[in-house]
C-alpha positions as CSV (number, residue, x, y, z in Angstrom):
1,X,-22.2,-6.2,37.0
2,X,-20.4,-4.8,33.6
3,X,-20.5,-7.6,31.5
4,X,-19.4,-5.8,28.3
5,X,-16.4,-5.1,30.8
6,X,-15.7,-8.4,32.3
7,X,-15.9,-10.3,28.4
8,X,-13.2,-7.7,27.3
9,X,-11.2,-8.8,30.5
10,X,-11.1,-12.2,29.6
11,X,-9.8,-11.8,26.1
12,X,-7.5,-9.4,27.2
13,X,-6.0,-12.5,29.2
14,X,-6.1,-14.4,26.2
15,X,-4.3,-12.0,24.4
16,X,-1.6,-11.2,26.1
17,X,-0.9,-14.6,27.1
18,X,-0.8,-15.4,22.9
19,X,2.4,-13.0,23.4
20,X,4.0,-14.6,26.2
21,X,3.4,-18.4,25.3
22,X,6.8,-17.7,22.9
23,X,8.4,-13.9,23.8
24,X,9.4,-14.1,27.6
25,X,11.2,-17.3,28.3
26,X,11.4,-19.2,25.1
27,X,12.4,-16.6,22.0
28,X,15.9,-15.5,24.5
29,X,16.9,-19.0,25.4
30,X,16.4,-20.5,21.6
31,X,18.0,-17.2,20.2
32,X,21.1,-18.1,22.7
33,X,21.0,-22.0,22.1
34,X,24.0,-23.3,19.7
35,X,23.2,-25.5,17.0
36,X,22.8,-29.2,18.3
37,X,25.6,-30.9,15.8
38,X,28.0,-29.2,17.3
39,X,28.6,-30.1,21.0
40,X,29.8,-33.1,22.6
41,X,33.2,-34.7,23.1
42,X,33.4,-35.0,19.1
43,X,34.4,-31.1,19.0
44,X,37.1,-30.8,21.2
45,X,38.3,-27.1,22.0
46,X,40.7,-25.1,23.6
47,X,39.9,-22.7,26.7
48,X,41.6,-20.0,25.5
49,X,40.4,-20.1,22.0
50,X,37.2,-18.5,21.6
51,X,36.7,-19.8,18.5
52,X,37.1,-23.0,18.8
53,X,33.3,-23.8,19.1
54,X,30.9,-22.4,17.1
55,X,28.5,-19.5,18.2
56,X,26.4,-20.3,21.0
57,X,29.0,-23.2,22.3
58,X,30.9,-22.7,25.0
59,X,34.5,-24.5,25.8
60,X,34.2,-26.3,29.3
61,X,37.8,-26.0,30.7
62,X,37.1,-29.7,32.7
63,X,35.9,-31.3,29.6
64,X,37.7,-29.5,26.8
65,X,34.9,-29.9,24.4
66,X,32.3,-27.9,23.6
67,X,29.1,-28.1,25.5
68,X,25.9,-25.7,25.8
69,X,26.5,-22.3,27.0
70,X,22.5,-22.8,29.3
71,X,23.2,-26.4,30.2
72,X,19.7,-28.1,29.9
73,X,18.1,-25.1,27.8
74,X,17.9,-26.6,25.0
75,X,19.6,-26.3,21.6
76,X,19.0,-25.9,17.7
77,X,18.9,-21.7,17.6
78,X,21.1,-19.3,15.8
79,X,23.3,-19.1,19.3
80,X,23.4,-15.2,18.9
81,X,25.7,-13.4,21.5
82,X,24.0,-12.0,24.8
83,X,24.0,-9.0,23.7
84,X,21.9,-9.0,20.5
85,X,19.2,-11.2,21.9
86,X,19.0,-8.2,24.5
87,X,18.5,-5.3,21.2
88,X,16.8,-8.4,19.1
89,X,13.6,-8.3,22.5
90,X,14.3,-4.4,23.1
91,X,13.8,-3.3,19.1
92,X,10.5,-5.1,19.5
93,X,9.7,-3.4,22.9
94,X,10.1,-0.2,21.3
95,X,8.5,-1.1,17.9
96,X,5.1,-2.3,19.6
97,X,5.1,1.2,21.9
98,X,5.6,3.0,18.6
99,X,2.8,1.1,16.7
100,X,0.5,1.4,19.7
101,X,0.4,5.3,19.8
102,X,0.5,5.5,15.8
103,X,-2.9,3.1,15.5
104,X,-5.6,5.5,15.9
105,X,-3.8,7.7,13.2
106,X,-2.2,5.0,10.4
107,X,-4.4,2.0,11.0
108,X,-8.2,2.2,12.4
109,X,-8.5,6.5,11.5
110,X,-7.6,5.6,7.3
111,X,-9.7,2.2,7.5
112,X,-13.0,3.8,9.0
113,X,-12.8,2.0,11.9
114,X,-12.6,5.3,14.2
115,X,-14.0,4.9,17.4
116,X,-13.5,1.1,17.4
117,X,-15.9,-1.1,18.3
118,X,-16.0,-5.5,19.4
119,X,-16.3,-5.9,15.6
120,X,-12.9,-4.1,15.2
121,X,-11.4,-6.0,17.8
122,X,-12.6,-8.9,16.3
123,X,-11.2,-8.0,13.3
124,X,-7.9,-7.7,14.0
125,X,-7.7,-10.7,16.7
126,X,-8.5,-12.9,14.0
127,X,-5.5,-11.4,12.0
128,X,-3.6,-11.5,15.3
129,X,-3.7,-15.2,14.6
130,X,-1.7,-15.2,11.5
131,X,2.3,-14.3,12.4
132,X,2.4,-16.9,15.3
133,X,0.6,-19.7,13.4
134,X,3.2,-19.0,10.0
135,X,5.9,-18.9,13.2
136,X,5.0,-22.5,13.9
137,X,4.6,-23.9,10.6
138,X,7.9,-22.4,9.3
139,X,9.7,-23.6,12.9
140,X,8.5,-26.9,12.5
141,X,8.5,-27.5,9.1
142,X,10.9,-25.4,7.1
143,X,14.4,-26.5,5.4
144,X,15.8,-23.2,6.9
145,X,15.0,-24.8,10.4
146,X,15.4,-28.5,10.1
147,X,18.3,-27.7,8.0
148,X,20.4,-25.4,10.1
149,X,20.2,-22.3,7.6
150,X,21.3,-19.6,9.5
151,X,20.7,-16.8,7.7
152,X,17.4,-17.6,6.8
153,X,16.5,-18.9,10.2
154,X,17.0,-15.3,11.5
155,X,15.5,-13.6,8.3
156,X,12.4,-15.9,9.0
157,X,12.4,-14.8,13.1
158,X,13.1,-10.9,12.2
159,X,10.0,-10.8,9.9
160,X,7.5,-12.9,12.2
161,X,8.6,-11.2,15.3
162,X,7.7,-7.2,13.4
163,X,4.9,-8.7,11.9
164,X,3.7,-10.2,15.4
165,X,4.7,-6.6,17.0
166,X,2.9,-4.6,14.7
167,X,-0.3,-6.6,14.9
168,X,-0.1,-7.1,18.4
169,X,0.2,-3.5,19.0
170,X,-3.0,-2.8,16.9
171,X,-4.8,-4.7,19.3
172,X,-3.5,-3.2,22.4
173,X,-4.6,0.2,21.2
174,X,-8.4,-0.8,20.5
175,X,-8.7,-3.3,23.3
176,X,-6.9,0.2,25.6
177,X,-10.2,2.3,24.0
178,X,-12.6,0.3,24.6
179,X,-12.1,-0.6,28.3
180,X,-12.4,3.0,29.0
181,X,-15.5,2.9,26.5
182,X,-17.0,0.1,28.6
183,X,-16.5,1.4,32.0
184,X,-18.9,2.8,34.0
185,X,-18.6,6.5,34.6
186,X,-18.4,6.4,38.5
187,X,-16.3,2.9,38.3
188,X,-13.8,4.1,35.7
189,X,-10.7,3.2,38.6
190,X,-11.8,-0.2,39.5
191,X,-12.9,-1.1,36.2
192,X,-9.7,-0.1,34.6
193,X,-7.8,-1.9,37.5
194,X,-9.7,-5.2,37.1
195,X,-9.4,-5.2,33.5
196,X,-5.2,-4.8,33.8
197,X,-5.3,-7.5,36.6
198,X,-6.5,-9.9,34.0
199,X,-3.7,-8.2,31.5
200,X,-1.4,-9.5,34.6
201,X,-3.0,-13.0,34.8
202,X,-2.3,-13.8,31.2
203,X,1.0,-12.5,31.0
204,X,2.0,-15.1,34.0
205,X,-0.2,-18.0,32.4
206,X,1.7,-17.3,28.7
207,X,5.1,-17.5,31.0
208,X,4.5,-20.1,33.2
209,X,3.1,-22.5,30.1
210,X,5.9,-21.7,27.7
211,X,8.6,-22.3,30.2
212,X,6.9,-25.9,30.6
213,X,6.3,-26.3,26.8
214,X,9.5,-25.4,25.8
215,X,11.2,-27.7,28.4
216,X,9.0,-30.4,27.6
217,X,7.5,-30.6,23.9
218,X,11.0,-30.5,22.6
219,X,11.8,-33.8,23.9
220,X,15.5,-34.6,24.5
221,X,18.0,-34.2,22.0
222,X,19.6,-38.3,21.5
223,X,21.7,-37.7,18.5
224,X,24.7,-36.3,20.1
225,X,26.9,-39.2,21.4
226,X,28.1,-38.5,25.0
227,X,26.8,-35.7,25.7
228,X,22.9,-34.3,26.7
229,X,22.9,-30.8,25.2
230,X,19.2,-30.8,26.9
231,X,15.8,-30.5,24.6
232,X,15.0,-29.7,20.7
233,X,15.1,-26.0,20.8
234,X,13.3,-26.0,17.4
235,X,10.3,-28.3,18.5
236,X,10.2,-26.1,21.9
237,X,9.3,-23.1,20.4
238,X,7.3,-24.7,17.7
239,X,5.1,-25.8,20.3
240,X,5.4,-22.1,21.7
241,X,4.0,-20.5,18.9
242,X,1.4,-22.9,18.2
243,X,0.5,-22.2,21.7
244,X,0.1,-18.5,21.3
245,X,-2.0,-18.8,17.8
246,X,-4.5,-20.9,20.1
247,X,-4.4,-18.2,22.7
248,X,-4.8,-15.4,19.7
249,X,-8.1,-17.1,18.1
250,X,-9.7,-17.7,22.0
251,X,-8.9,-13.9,22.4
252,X,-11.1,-12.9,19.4
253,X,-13.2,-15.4,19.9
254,X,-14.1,-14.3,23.3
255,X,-14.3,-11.0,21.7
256,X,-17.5,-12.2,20.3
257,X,-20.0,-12.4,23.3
258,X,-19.4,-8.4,24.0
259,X,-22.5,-6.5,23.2
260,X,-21.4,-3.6,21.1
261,X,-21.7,-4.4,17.0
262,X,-24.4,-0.9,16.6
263,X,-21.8,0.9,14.5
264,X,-20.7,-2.4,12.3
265,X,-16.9,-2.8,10.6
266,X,-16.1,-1.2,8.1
267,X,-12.3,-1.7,6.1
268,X,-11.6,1.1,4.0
269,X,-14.4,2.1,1.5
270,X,-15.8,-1.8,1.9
271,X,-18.4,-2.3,4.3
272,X,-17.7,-6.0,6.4
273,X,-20.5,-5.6,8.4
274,X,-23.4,-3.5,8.3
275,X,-24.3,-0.8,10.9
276,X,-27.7,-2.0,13.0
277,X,-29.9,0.9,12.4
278,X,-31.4,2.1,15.8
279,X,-34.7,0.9,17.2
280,X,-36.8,4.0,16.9
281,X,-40.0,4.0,19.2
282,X,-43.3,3.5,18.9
283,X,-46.0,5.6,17.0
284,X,-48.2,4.7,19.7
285,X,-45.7,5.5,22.7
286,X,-45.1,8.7,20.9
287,X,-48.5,9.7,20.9
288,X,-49.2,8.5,24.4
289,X,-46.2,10.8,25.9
290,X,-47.6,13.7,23.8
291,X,-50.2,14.6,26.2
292,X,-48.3,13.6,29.4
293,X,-45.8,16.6,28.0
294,X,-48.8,19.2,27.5
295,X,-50.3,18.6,31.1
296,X,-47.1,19.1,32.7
297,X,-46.7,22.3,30.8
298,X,-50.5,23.7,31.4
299,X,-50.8,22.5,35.2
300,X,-48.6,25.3,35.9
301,X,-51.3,27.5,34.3
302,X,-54.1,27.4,37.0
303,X,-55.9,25.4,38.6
304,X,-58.7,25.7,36.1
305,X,-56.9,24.7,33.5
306,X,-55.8,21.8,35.8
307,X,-59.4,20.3,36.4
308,X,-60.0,20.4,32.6
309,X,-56.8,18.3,31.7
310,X,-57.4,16.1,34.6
311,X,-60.8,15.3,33.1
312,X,-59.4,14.6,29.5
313,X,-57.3,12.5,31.3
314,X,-59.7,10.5,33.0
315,X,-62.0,10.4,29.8
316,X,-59.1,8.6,27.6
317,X,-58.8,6.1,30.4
318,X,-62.3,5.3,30.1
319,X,-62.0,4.5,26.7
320,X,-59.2,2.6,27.2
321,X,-61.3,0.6,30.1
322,X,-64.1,0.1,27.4
C-alpha cells in the first residue's frame, strides 16, 4: 500500500546485490589465487622452503611441486598473503562507513541536492555504474591483467575498489533518507523493516550468483600440463563485475518509477532537472469555499443570522439548477 516505498525496496535489492556480485566471495579468493604459470609439476619445490613457489603457491609435501593454496578456487590474482586481503576488504568497510556519514555534508549539502529526492538517487545510481563496469573492462581486457603485471594489477584493483566505495556509499546515505522520507508516519517500524529485508535479499542473491559466476564463467584453466589449478580467476571476476554494473543500472533504473521528482536535480549552480511548480487550485474552488468559510463563522452568531445565510445558500443553488 506504499508504493513510493515498495519501488525503493526493490532497487535497494538491486543495489546492494551490484556490491556483492564481486566483494564477498570473489574479490578474497582472486586476491589469494597465485598466478596460473606458476603451478604444476614444472615448479618443483621444497617443503621447508617458503620461497620456493611464488606468492599465492603453496609446496604440497606429497607432490613436491607447487600447487594452489584454495585447490579448485581458481587462479590468475596477485596471490596476496591472508592477511592483507583481510585489511585490503576491512580498509573498504571502514572507508564506505566514513563516506556514508560524510555525504549529507561533502557531497549532496555543496551540490544542492539537500534533502534528496528519486532524481538524486537516480543520479548517482547511474554514476554507480561506472567503477564496476571500468572493473570489467580493465579485468578482461587490459595488458596489466592478461599480462601478469603485478603492480599495476593491484594499482588498478586499489583505485576501482575506493572509487566503487565512495560511490557506493553516496547511495546508501540517500537511499537511508529517503526510506524514512517514504514511510508512513504510523508504519515507520515495518516499513523500515521491509525495506532492509529486501537490503538482505540482494546481499544473498549478489553472493549466491557470484559464487556460481566466478566458479563457472572462468572456465577451466588447460594450459598447465599435469596439473588442474581450477578456473580463470581473471575471467571469474570479469564476469563478477560485469554482473554488478548490470545490477547497478537496474537499481537506478528502478529508481525511476518512484513518484517524487517535485523538487527536481540540481548539481551545483547547474540545474539537471527543473523543479515541477505546484498545482495551485482553482479560482472557482477558491471562490466556492469562500462562502462555506463565512457561514461557518456567522452560524455561531444567531439563529437569525443563520436563516439569512441558509437562504443565500439556497438562492446560489438555484442559480446553479438554472
Amino acid at each position: 500500500d506504499n508504493f513510493n516505498l515498495n519501488v525503493l525496496s526493490l532497487a535497494r535489492l538491486f543495489l546492494f546485490a551490484s556490491r556483492d556480485f564481486w566483494f564477498e566471495v570473489p574479490l578474497p579468493f582472486y586476491l589469494r589465487s597465485p598466478d596460473c604459470q606458476t603451478l604444476g609439476p614444472d615448479f618443483s619445490c621444497t617443503p621447508d622452503d617458503d620461497g620456493s613457489c611464488t606468492r599465492g603457491a603453496l609446496c604440497d609435501p606429497s607432490l613436491d611441486y607447487c600447487t594452489n593454496v584454495n585447490p579448485g578456487g581458481g587462479c590468475g590474482g596477485p596471490g596476496l598473503d591472508r592477511v592483507v586481503v583481510g585489511a585490503f576488504l576491512g580498509g573498504y568497510i571502514i572507508l564506505y562507513g566514513q563516506v556514508q556519514s560524510w555525504t549529507p555534508q561533502l557531497v549532496t549539502g555543496p551540490l544542492n541536492q539537500t534533502p534528496p529526492n528519486k532524481m538524486t538517487e537516480v543520479f548517482w545510481g547511474m554514476i554507480n555504474c561506472y567503477p564496476t563496469m571500468i572493473a570489467a573492462l580493465v579485468v578482461y581486457a587490459s595488458d596489466a591483467f592478461r599480462q601478469y603485471q603485478l603492480t599495476s594489477m593491484i594499482t588498478w584493483l586499489v583505485i576501482i575498489i575506493v572509487s566503487f566505495a565512495v560511490i557506493f556509499a553516496i547511495n546508501s546515505s540517500i537511499h537511508s533518507f529517503l526510506v524514512v522520507k517514504y514511510a508512513k508516519a504510523d508504519k515507520v517500524a515495518v516499513s523500515v523493516g521491509f525495506y532492509y529485508m529486501s537490503n538482505a535479499l540482494g546481499r544473498l542473491m549478489g553472493t549466491l550468483g557470484s559464487g556460481f559466476l566466478y566458479t563457472y564463467a572462468g572456465g577451466s584453466v588447460e594450459n598447465v600440463p599435469g596439473y588442474d589449478p581450477g578456473t580463470d580467476g581473471r575471467l571469474g571476476l570479469a564476469a563478477c563485475f560485469l554482473a554488478g554494473t548490470i545490477s547497478s543500472l537496474l537499481a537506478a533504473v528502478i529508481t525511476i518509477w518512484i513518484k517524487d521528482e517535485a523538487s527536481g536535480l540540481k548539481c551545483g549552480n547547474w540545474t539537471i532537472v527543473d523543479a515541477k511548480e505546484p498545482i495551485e487550485e482553482d479560482s472557482n474552488q477558491e471562490g466556492d469555499q469562500e462562502p462555506q468559510q463565512e457561514s461557518s463563522s456567522l452560524i455561531v452568531a444567531g439563529n437569525g443570522v443563520t436563516s439569512e445565510i441558509q437562504l443565500v445558500e439556497s438562492q446560489n443553488l438555484d442559480q446553479d439548477r438554472g
